[in-house]
N, C-alpha and C positions, 0 to 999 in steps of 0.2 A: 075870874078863874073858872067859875062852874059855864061858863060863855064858852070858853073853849074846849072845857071836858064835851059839854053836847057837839060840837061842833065835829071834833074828832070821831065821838063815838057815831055819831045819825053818817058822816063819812064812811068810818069804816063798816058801820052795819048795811049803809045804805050798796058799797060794794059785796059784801056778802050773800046781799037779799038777791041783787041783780044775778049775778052768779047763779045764784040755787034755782030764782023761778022763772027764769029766761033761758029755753031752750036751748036755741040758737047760739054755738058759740061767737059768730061776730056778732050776731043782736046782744048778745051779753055784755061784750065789752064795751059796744056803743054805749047801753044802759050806765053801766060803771062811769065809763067819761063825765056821760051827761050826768050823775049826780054828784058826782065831784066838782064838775066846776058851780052847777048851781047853787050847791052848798058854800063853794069858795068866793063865791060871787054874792052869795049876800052877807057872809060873815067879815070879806072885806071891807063893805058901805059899814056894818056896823062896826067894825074897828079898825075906821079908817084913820085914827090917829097914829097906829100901829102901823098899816101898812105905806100912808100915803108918802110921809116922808121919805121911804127910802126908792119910792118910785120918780121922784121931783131931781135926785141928782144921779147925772152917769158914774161916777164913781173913781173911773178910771182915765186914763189916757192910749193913745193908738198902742202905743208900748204896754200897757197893763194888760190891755185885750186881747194883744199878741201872746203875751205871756199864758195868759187863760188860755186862749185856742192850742197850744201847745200840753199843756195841762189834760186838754180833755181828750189828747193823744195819750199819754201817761196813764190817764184814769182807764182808756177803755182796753189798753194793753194789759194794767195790774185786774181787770176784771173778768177780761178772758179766763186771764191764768189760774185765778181762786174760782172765779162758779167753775171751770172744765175739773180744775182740782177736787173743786170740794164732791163734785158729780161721780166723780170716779169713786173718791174715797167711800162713799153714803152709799154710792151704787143705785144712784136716783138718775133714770134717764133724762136729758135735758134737751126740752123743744125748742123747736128754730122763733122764731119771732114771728114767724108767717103763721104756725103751727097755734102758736098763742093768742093773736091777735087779730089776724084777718083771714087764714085759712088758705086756700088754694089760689082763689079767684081777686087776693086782694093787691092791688099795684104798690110800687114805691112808693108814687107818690103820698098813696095813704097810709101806710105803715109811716111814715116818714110825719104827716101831720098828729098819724096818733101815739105814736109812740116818743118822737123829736119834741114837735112842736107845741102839741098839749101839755107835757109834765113840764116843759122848761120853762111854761110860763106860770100854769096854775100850778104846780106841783111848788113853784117858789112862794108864789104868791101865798099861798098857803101856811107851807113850812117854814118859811125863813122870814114869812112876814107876818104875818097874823100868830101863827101858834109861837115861834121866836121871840118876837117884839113883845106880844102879850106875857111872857110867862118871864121875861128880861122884867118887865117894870116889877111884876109879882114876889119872884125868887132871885136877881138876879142874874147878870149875862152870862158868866160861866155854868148855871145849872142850868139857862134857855141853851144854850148850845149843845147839851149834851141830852136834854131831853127832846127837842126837836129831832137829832139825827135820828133818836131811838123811834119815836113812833113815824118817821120818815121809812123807815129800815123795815119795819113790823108792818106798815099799811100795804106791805108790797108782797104781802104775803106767802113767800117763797124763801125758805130754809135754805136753799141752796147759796142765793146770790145776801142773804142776808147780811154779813160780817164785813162784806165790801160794802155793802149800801150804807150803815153804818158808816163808817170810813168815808164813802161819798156825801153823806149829809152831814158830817161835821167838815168836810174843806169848804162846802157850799155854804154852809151856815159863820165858816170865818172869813169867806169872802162876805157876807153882807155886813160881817161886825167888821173888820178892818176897814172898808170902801163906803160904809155906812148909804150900800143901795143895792137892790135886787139883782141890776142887769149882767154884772158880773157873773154871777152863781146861773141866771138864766142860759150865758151863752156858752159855761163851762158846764151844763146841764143838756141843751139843744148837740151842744158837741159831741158829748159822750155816746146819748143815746142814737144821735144821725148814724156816729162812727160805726154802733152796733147794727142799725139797720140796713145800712150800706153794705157789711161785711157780710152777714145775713144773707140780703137779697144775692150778693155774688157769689155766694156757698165759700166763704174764705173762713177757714178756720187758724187761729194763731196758734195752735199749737198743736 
């Protein structure tokens, strides 16, 4: 248990520190990446009993996947609607993903690797494997699912989109408990956030 508390906390502080002493806001974010995964990279090997299992089976069938890929249409429609909502209501302006992430000069493609393809694998690997699995054996499955979405929700550290995130790491976190494997919640997690980046990069706003 105190395995995981460090693990969380050196994450979220280590995204903190990056943030505060890194000028550069795309060097920042790089910085943040790279200590998430490094963090998530070695607290996997150490609890690999946690994670390994649910990486060894697919979970699903063509028909499950389907169903997920559609899902992740579902998710990034209900998210539009609550961050633009909740942005209006707070009267907190809210930045494009280019704005946040890569700035002027940043392509698809990379917005697309950093924002897609980084969290949908380490961000599960993490949350639904390591900190889930771990805190399942501790307290039980229903209190890992619900404390997972929460510091899932919280590491993201934006008021705004919070209450959906929330709501997205608990469907994530019951695709791995029903499917008993990661890849699931990864490619309803890659989907969601592609969807956002995609829309983004074409200036489509939903509503």
């Amino acid at each position: 248990m105190r395995g995981l508390v460090l693990y969380y906390v050196l994450s979220l502080g280590g995204i903190l520190l990056a943030g505060a002493l890194v000028g550069d806001e795309r060097m920042a974010v790089n910085a943040e990446a790279g200590i998430f995964i490094g963090l998530t990279l070695l607290w996997s090997l150490r609890r690999r009993r946690d994670v390994a299992p649910v990486l060894r089976t697919i979970g699903l069938g063509p028909v499950g996947y389907g169903l997920v890929t559609v899902g992740a249409l579902v998710s990034y429609a209900a998210a539009e609607a609550l961050s633009s909502g909740l942005s209006r209501l707070l009267g907190i302006p809210e930045p494009t993903l280019r704005e946040q992430f890569g700035g002027p000069g940043a392509s698809l493609a990379w917005l697309l690797l950093l924002v897609a393809v980084e969290p949908a694998v380490f961000e599960e690997i993490a949350f639904r494997g390591v900190i889930q699995g771990g805190l399942a054996r501790a307290f039980g499955r229903r209190e890992a699912l619900w404390a997972s979405a929460i510091l899932f929700a919280v590491i993201h550290l934006n008021p705004v989109t919070l209450p959906f995130l929330l709501l997205l790491g608990l469907y994530m976190g019951l695709l791995r408990e029903k499917t008993g494997s990661l890849y699931p919640g990864m490619l309803a997690h890659f989907g969601h956030n592609g969807l956002l980046v995609v829309a983004d990069h074409l200036g489509f706003d939903l509503l």
